[in-house]
N, C-alpha and C positions, 0 to 999 in steps of 0.2 A: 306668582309667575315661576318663581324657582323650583316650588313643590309641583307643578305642573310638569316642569322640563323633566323632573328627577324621573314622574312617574311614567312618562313619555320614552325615555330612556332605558328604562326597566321592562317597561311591555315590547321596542323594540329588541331588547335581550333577548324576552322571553320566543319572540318570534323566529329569531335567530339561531336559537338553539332547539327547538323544535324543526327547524326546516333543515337543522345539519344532521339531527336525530333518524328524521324521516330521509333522509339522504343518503344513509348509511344502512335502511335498512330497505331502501330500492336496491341499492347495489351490491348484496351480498354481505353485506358487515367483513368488507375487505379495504378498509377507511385506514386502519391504522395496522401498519405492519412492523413487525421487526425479527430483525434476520442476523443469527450467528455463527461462522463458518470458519473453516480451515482445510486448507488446501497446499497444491504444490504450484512451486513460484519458480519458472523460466526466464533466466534475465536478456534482455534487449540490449544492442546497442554498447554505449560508450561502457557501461558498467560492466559487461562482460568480457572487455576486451584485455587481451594479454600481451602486453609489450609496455616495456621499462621504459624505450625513449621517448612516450605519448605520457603525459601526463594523468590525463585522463580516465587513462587503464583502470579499471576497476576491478580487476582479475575476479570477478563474481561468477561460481557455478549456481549450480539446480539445488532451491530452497525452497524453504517454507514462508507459509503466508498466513495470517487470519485478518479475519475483516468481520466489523458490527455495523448495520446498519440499519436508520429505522425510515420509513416513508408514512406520509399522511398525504393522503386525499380527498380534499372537497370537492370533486369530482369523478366519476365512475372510474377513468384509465388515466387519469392527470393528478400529480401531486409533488410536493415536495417532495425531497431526501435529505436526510444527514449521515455520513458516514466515518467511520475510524478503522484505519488500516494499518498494519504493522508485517514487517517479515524478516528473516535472517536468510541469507544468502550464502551459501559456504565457497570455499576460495581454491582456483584454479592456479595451483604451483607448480604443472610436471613441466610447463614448456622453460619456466625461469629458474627451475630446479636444474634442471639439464646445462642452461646456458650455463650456472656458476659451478656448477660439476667441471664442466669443461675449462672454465676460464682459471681454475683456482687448480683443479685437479683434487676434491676435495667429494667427499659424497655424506651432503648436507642432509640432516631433516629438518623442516620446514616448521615455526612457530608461527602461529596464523590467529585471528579472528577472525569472527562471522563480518562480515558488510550489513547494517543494520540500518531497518529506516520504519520511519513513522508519519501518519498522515490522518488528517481531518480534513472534511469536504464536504461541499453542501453544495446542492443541484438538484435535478428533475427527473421524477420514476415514472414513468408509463407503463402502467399495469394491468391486467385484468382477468379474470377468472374464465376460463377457455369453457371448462366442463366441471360438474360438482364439486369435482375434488382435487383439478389441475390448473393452475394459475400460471401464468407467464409474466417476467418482471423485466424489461429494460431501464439501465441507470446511465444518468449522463452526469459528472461531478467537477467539480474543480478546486481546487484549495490548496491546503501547506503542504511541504515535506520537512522534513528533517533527517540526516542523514547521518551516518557514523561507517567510513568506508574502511576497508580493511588494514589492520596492522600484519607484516608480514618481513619475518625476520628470519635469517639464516646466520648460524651461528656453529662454532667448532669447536671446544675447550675453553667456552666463557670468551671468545673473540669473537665481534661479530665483524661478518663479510659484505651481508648486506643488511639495506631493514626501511623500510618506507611505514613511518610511523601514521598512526589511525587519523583520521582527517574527520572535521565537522565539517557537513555542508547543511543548507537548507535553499529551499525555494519554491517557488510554485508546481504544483501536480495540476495533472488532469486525467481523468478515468471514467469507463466505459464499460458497461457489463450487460450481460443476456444469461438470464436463470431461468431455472422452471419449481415450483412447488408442487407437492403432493400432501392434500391433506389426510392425516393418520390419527386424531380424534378430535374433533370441537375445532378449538381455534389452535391447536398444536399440526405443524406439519416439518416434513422435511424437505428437502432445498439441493438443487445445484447448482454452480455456478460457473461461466466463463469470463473473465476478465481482463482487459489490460488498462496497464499503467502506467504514466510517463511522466515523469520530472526533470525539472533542469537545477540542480544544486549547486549551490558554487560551493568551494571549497577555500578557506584560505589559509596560510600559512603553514602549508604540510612537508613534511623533512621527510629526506632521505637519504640512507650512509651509504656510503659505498668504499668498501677497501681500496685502497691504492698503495700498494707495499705493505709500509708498516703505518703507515696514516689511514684516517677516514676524511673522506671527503664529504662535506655536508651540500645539501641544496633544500632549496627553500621553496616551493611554489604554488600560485594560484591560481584554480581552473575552476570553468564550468563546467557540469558535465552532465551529457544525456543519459537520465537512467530510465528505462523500461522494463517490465516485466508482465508476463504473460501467465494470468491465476487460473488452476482449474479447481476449486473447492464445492465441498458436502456442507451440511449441518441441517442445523433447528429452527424452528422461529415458531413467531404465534402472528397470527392475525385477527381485528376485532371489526 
């Protein structure tokens, strides 16, 4: 009875795998993709915003972005996704620059990091090859973030005046993309893409000094915050 089930089992395999075989080669051998890209990253929202008295502020300008992502389909335009997404965001100081020029009388340069964030996501590609050599790809995903928002510090002869120190957040993403490929030999082609992205990261325990005479004043606080960003990236992939 057991040697029976086992072989019962195995001829079901074998069935299986021959009808994903023959599946793949009805529709193009466009079953399993994957896609590498880099691009420029416009941020949305809370993350871009510039003011001291919102917590929120994420004083984030026009970055970079890359993204990997692979899809399979047991169906013609239907399939999985998995994706990895990362980018640097560079930091918008001239309007707070100004204000502590003014407030201090002092004409600050600005020590800065990038706003850095990272992402993994898994969701559903609808795809399919338009003409011999031109495919179109819609992504719909959802998954982590991780976040690392900007340190930004102004400083005069080793005194500092202000400085809102780098913050950890992380929390849920969600992302939405529309590419097109072109194939350029075999299963090698190149790719563009348009993308957005939005997370809500919370952030906790993040400081910030602020001069008051000859003291600093410290403050301590925790936010959510909306961060969005709008991809337009190139690259590579292959498809099988």
């Amino acid at each position: 009875m057991g040697i029976d089930y086992l072989y019962a089992m195995k001829f079901r395999s074998i069935i299986l795998i021959v009808v994903l075989f023959c599946s793949m080669k009805l529709h193009g051998q466009d079953v399993l993709v994957m896609d590498a890209s880099i691009g420029v990253s416009v941020p949305l929202g809370q993350v871009s915003k510039v003011d001291i008295t919102v917590p929120e502020s994420g004083f984030a300008g026009v970055g970079g972005s890359i993204r990997f992502w692979v899809g399979l389909k047991p169906t013609k335009n239907l399939g999985f996704l998995f994706q990895m997404s990362g980018g640097l965001q560079s930091v918008k100081t001239k309007d707070l620059q100004q204000y502590l020029q003014s407030t201090y009388g002092i004409s600050f340069t600005p020590i800065t990091t990038f706003y850095r964030y990272g992402t993994i996501q898994g969701g559903m590609l609808f795809s399919g090859i338009v003409e011999e050599r031109w495919a179109l790809d819609a992504r719909l995903a959802v998954g982590y973030l991780w976040a690392n928002s900007s340190m930004i510090e102004f400083t005069e002869n080793g005194t500092t005046y202000f400085k809102i120190y780098e913050g950890h957040g992380k929390g849920i993403s969600f992302s939405a993309g529309f590419g097109a490929r072109y194939k350029i030999y075999k299963a090698f082609y190149t790719c563009m893409a348009f993308d957005f992205l939005g997370a809500f990261p919370t952030f906790e325990n993040v400081v910030t000094e602020t001069r008051n005479g000859t003291q600093l004043d410290f403050s301590m606080k925790n936010y959510t915050q909306f961060m969005g960003t709008l991809q337009l990236s190139g690259g590579i992939g292959l498809a099988f």
